[in-house]
C-alpha positions as protocol buffer text, in pm:
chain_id: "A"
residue {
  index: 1
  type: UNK
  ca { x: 5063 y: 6014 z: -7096 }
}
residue {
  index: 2
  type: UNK
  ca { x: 5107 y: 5951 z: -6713 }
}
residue {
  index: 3
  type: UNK
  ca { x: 4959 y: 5619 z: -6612 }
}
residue {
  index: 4
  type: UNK
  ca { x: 4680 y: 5627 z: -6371 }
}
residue {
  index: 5
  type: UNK
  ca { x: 4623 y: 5340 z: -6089 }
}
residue {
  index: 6
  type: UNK
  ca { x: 4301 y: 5227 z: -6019 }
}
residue {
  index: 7
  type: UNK
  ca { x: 4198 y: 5188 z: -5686 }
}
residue {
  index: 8
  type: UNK
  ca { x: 4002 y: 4883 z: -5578 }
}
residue {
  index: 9
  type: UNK
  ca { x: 3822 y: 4950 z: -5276 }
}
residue {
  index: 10
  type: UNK
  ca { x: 3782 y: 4633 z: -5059 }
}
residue {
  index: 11
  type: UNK
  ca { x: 3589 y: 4573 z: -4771 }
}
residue {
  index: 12
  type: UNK
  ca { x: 3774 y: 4457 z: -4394 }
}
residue {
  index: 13
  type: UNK
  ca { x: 3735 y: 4149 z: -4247 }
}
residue {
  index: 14
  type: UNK
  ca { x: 3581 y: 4272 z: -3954 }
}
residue {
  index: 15
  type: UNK
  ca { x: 3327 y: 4468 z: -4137 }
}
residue {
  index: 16
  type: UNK
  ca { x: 3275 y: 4151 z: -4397 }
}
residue {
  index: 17
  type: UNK
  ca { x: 3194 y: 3918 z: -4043 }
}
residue {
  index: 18
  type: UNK
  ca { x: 3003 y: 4176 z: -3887 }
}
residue {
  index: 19
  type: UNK
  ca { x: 2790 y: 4209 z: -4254 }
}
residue {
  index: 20
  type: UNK
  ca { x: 2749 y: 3857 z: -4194 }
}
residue {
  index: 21
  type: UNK
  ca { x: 2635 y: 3857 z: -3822 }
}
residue {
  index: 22
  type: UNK
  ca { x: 2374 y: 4120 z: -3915 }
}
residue {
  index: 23
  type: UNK
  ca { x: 2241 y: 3897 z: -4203 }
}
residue {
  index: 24
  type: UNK
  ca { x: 2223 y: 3602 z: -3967 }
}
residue {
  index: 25
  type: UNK
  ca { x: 2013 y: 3825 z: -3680 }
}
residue {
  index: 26
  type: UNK
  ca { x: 1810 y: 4002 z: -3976 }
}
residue {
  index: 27
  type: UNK
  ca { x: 1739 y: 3671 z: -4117 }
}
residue {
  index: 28
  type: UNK
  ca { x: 1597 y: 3504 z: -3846 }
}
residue {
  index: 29
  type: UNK
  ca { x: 1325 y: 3775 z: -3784 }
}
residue {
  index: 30
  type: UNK
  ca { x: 935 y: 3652 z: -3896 }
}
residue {
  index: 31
  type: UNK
  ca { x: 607 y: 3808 z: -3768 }
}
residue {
  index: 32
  type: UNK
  ca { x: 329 y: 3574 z: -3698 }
}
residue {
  index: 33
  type: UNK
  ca { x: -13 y: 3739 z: -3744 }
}
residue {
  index: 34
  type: UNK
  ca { x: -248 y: 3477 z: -3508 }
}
residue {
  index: 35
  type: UNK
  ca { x: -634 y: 3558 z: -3424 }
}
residue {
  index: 36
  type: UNK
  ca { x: -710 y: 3556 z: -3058 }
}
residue {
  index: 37
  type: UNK
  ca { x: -888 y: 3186 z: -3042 }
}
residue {
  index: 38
  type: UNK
  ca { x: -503 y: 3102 z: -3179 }
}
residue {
  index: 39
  type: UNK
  ca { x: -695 y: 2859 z: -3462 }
}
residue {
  index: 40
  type: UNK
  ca { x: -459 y: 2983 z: -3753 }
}
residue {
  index: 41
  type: UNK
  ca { x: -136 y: 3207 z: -3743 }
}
residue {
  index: 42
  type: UNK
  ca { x: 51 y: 3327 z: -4080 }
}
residue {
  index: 43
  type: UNK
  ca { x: 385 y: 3331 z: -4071 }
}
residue {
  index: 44
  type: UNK
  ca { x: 537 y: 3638 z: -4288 }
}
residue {
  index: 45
  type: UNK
  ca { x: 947 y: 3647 z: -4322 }
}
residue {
  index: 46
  type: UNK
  ca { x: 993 y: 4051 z: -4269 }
}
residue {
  index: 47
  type: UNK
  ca { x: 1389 y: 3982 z: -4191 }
}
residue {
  index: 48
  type: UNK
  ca { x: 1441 y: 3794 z: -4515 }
}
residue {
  index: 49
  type: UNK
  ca { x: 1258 y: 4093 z: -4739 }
}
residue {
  index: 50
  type: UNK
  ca { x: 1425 y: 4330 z: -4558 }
}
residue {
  index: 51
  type: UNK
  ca { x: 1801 y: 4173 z: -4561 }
}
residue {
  index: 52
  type: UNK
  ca { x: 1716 y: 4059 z: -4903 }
}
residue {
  index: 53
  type: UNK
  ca { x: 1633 y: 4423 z: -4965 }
}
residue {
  index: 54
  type: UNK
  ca { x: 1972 y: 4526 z: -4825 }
}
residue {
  index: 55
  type: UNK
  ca { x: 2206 y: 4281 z: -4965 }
}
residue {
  index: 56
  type: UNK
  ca { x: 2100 y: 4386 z: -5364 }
}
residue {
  index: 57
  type: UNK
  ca { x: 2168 y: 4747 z: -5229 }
}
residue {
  index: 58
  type: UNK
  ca { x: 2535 y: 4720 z: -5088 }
}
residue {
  index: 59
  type: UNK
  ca { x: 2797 y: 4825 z: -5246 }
}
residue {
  index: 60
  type: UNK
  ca { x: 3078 y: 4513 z: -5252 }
}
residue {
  index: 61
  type: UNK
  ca { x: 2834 y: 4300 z: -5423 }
}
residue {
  index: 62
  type: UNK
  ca { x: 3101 y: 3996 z: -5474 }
}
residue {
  index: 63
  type: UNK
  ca { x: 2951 y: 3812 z: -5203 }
}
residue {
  index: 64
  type: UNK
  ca { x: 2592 y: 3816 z: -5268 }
}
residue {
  index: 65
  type: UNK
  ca { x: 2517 y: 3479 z: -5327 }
}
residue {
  index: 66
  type: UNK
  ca { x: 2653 y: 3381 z: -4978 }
}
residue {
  index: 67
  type: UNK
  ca { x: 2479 y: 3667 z: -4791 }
}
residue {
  index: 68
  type: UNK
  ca { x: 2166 y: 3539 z: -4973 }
}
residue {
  index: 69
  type: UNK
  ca { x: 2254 y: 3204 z: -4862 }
}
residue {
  index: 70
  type: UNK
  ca { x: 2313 y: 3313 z: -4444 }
}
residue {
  index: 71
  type: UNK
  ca { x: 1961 y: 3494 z: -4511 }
}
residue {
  index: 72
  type: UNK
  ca { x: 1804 y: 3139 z: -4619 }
}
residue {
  index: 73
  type: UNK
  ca { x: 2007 y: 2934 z: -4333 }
}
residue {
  index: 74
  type: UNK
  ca { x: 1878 y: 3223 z: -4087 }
}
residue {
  index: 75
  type: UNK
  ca { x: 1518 y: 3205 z: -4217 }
}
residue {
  index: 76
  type: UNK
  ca { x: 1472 y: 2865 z: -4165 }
}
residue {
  index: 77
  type: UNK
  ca { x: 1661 y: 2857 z: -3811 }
}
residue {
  index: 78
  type: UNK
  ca { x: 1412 y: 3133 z: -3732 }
}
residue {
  index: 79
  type: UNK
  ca { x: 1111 y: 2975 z: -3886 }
}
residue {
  index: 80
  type: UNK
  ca { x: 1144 y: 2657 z: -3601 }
}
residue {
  index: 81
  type: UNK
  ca { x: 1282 y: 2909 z: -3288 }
}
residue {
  index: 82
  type: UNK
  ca { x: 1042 y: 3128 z: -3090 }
}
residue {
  index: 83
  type: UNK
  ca { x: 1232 y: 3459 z: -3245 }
}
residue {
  index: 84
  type: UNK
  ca { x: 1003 y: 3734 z: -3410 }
}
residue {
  index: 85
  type: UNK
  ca { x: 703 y: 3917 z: -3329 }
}
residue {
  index: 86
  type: UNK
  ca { x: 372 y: 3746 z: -3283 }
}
residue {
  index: 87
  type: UNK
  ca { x: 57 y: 3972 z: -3341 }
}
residue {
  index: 88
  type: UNK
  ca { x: -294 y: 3877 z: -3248 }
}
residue {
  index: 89
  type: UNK
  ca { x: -566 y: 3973 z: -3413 }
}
């Protein structure tokens, strides 16, 4: 029987940083829904679904818990900073 190697496909540290960077960006993303009298707004966290969406999805899923973690980090930087998409209504 000939012996057959198995090939482990890993991921580059470039791409792994740049994964990261994208998470960080995607993370930080929120639409605000306000009325036009500006009385009430509702926040809604579109990056985090989204990167959340994309980090069960990818393929070298040995890092998830930290890109769930940069999501978090980047959700809550986000949540404070004027970054998103504000909608009135």
């Amino acid at each position: 029987m000939a012996k057959t190697k198995k090939v482990k496909a890993e991921e580059l540290d470039r791409i792994y940083i740049l994964k990261m960077v994208l998470y960080l960006i995607l993370g930080s993303f929120w639409v605000k829904l306000n009325n036009t009298s500006g009385s009430w707004q509702i926040p809604v966290p579109v990056g985090l679904l989204i990167g959340i969406f994309l980090a069960s999805r990818d393929r070298f899923q040995i890092d998830r818990k930290l890109e769930y973690a940069i999501l978090l980090m980047a959700m809550f930087i986000g949540f404070w900073l004027p970054l998103g998409l504000t909608i009135k209504l």
